[in-house]
C-alpha positions in Angstrom: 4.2 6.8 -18.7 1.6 8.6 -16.6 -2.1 8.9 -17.4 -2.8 12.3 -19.1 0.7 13.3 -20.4 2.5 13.7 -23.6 5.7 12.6 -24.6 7.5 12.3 -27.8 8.9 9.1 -29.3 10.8 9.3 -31.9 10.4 6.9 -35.2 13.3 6.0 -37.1 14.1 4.6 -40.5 16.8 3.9 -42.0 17.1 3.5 -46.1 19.9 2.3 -48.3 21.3 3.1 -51.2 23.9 1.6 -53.4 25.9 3.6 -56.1 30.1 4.5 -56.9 31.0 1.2 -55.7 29.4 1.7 -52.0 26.5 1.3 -49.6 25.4 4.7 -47.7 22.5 4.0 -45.0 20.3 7.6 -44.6 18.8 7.9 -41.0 15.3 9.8 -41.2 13.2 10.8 -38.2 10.2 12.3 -36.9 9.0 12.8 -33.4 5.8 11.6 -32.6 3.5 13.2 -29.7 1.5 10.5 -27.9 -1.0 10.6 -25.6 -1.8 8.2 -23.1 -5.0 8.1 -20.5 -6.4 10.7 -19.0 -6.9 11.3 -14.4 -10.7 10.6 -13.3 -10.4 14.4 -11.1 -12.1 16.9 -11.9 -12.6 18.5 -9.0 -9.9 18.6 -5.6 -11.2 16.7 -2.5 -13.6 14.2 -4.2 -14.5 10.5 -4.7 -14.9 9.5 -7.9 -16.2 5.7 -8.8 -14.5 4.0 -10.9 -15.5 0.5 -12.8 -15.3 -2.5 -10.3 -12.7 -5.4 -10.6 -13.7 -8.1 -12.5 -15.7 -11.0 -10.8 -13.0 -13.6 -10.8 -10.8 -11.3 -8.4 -12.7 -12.1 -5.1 -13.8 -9.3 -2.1 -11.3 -9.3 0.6 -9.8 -7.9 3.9 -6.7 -7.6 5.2 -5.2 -7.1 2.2 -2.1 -5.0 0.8 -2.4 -2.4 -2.0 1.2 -0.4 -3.5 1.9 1.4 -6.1 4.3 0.8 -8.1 6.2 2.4 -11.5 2.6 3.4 -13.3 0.6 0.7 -11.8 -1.6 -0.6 -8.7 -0.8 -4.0 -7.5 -3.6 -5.5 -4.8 -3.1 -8.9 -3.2 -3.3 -11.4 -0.6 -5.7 -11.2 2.2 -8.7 -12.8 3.7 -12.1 -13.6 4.1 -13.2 -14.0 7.7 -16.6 -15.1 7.6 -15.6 -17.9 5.2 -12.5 -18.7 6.7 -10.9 -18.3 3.0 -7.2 -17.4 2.8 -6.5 -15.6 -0.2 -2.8 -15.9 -2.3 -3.8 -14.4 -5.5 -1.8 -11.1 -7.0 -3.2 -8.3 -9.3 -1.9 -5.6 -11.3 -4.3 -2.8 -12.1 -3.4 -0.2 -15.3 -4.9 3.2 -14.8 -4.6 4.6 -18.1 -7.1 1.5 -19.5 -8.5 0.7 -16.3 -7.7 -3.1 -16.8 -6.9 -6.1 -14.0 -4.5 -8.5 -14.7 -4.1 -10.9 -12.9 0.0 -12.0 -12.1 2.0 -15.1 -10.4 1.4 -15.8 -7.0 4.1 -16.1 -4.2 5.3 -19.5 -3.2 4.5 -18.6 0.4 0.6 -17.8 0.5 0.5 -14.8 2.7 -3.5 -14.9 3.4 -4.6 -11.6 5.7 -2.8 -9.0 7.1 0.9 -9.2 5.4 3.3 -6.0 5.0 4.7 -4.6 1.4 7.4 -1.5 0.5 8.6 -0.8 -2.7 12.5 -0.2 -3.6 14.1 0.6 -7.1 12.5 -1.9 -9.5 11.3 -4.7 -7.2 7.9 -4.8 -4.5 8.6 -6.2 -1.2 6.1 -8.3 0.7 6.3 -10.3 4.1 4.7 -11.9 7.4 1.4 -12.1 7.3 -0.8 -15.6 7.5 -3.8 -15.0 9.1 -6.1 -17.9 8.2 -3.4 -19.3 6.6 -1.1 -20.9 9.8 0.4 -17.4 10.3 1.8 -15.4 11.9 5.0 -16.1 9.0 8.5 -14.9 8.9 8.8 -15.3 5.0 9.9 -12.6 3.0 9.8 -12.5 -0.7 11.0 -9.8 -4.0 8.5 -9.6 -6.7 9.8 -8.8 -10.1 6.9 -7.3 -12.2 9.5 -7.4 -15.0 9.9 -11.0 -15.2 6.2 -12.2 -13.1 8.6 -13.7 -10.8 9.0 -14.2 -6.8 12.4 -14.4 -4.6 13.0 -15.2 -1.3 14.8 -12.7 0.7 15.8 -13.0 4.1 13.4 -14.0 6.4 12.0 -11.4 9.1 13.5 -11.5 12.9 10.6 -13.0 13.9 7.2 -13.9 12.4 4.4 -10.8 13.1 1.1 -10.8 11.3 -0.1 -7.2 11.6 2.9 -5.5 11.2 2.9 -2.3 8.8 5.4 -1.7 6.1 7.0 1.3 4.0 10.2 2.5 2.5 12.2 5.8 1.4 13.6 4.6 -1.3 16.6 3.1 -0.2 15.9 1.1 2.8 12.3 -0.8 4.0 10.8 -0.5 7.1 8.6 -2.8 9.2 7.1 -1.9 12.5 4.8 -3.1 15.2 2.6 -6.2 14.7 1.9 -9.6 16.2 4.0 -12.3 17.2 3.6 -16.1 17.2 3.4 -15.9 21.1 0.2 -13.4 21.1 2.6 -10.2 21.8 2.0 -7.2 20.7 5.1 -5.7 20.0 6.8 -2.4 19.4 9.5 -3.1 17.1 11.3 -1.5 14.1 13.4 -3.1 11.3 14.6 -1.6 8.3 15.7 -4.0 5.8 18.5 -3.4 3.2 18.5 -5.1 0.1 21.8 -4.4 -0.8 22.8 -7.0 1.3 19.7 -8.5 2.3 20.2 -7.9 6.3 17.4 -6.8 8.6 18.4 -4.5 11.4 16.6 -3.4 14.8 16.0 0.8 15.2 14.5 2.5 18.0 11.3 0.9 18.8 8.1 2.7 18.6 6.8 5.0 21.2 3.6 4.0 23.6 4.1 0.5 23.4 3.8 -2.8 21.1 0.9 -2.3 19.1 -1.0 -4.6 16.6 -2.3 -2.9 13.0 -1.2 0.1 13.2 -0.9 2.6 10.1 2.6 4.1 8.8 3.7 6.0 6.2 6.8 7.7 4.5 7.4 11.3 3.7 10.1 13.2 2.9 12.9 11.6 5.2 10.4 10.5 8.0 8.0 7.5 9.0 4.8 8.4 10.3 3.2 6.0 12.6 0.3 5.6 15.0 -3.1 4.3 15.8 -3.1 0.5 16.0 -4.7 -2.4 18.7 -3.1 -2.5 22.3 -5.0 -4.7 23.9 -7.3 -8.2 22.7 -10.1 -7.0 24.3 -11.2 -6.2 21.2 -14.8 -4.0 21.9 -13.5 -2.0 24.6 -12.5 1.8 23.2 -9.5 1.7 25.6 -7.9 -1.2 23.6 -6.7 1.1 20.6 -4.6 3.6 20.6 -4.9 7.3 19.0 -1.1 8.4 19.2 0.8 9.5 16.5 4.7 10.2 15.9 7.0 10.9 13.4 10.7 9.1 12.8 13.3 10.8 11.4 15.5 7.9 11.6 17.3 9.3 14.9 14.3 10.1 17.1 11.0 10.1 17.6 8.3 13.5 17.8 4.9 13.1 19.6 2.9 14.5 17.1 -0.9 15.4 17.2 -3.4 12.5 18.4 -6.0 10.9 15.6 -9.2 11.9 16.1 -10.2 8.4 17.3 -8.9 5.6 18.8 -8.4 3.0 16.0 -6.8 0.4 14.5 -6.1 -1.6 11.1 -5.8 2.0 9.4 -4.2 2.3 6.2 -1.7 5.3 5.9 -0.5 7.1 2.5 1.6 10.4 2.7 1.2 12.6 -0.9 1.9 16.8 -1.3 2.2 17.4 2.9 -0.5 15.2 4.1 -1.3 11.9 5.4 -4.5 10.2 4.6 -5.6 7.3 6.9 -8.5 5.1 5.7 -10.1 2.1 6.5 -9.7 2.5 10.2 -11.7 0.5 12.8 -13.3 3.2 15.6 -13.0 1.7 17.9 -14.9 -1.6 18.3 -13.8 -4.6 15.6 -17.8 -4.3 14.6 -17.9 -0.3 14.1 -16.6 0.5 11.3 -16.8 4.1 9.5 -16.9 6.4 6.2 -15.4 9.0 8.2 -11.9 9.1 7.2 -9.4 11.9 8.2 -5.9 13.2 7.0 -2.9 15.1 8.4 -1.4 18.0 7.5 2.2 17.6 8.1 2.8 21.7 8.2 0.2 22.9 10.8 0.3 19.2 12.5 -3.2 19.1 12.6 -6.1 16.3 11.4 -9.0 17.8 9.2 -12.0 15.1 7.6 -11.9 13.8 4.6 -14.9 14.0 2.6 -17.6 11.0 3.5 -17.0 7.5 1.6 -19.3 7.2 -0.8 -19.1 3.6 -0.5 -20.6 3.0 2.8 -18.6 2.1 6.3 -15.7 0.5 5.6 -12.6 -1.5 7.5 -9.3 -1.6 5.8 -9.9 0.6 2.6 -6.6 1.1 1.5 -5.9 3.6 -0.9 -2.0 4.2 -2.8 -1.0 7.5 -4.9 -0.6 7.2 -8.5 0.0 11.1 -10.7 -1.0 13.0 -7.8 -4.8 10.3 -7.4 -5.2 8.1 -4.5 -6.9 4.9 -6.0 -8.1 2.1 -4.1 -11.2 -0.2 -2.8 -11.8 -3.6 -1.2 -11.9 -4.0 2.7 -14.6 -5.0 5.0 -18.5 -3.9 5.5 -20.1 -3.1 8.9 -22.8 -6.4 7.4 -19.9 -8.7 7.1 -19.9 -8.2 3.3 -17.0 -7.9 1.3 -16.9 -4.9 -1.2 -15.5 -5.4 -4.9 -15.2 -1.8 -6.2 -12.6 0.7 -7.0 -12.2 4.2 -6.3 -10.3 7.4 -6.6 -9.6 9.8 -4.2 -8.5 13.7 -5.6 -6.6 15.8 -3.1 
């Protein structure tokens, strides 16, 4: 149920009585109004701080964040400087602001994995850096049961790729292969009968940490490395499109060339975050967001919590919570925010 409503559950009892020869059972009830949590806004277009993650869940890049039927989940990822490889899994509840900390995958998918969510189940995949990546290995998490599947392994392995879904269908673009290759690629994977198939690839070429996103019947894709020359401003890309799952539409550029951005689409607007501009070293508290109607980029306010690579944030009741990612020092922040549009 989500933080800050009201619903009515209904309590039942049943009593007995015995007389004439016979039993009768007499159902009584009452519906009782509970509420549950309350939403850290108070005011539209704000940071709010929220309390950090408990000290046994480590800092990290490169990892993923979803969420996912009234809950956060954060996972995976890396450390760099301590060339640490992380496989553990999280669950975060917003309404008492408590971690829990949930099964790991058989596969340890490290930095830079993908994850979508369908129906009941999250989806994560490739992946590996620091960890003998870049993988192929796909696997179902259950957060009914605490349990992994694997599913069908991607085409090939990518590390760097970028992963959403409408519902129905997941969708895995661009990335890295085990060659070095950038590539442009698109899959959409169908769990229905656990088959990955190729779309259209992705315009302006294969690209490596890109950010996507899903809205209302199209994939929204763009930014992302193009070369390895990894300090020069012309290695990352500032394009932007849209997919409808026909075509593609050149939509209005970023307002910087970046890359390992981290895209979620809520109410007519996509907010990137966490985005290197341009150099690996430079990163920012400068994050923007698209409006989808004008197809124009405005700023977002200025991250409170200092420059910041791969802050990824995921809406929850109409709230963009998230944290983690990568300092300009080499330091790996362990705190937690929300975001109000």
């Amino acid at each position: 149920m989500p933080c800050g409503t009201t619903r009515c559950y209904e309590v039942r009892a049943t009593v007995s009585s015995t007389g004439c020869g016979g039993t009768v059972s007499l159902l009584t009830s009452n519906r009782v109004p509970v509420a549950r949590g309350t939403s850290p806004c108070t005011t539209p277009n704000t940071w709010v701080s929220l309390p950090a993650p408990p000290a046994t869940m480590q800092g990290r890049n490169n990892q993923v964040t979803i969420a996912h039927d009234g809950f956060i989940y954060v996972g995976f990822g890396d450390r760099i400087s301590s060339s640490s490889c992380l496989n553990d899994w999280w669950r975060w509840d917003p309404c008492s602001g408590t971690w829990t900390q949930l099964a790991s995958p058989p596969v340890t998918f490290g930095g830079k994995p993908f994850i979508f969510a369908i129906g009941p189940y999250i989806y994560v995949g490739g992946g590996g850096i620091l960890c003998g990546g870049p993988l192929n290995s796909f696997y179902r998490y259950d957060p009914a049961t605490n349990t992994w599947t694997d599913r069908a392994n991607l085409p090939v392995p990518l590390h760097g790729a970028v992963g959403a879904s409408d519902g129905t269908y997941g969708y895995v673009a661009c990335g890295q292969t085990s060659g070095g290759a950038y590539t442009n690629t698109l899959y959409r994977y169908d769990p229905s009968t656990d088959t990955w198939t190729s779309l259209s690839t992705v315009p302006g070429g294969g690209r490596y940490m890109p950010f996507m996103a899903y809205y209302q019947g199209k994939l929204y894709i763009g930014g992302g490395a193009i070369s390895s020359s990894v300090c020069d401003q012309n290695s990352y890309a500032q394009d932007f499109y849209a997919y409808d799952m026909t075509s593609w539409t050149t939509l209005a550029n970023h307002p910087n060339t970046n890359w390992e951005g981290w895209a979620v689409a809520y109410n007519g607007k996509v907010y990137v975050t966490g985005e290197h501009t341009p150099c690996c070293c430079d990163c920012t508290d400068q994050f923007y967001y698209y409006n989808i109607a004008s197809n124009t980029w405005s700023p977002m306010p200025v991250f409170p919590g200092g420059n910041r690579n791969n802050l990824q944030l995921a809406e929850l009741n109409g709230v963009l919570y998230g944290g983690w990612g990568q300092n300009c020092s080499g330091g790996f922040p362990r705190d937690w925010w929300a975001f109000c549009p």
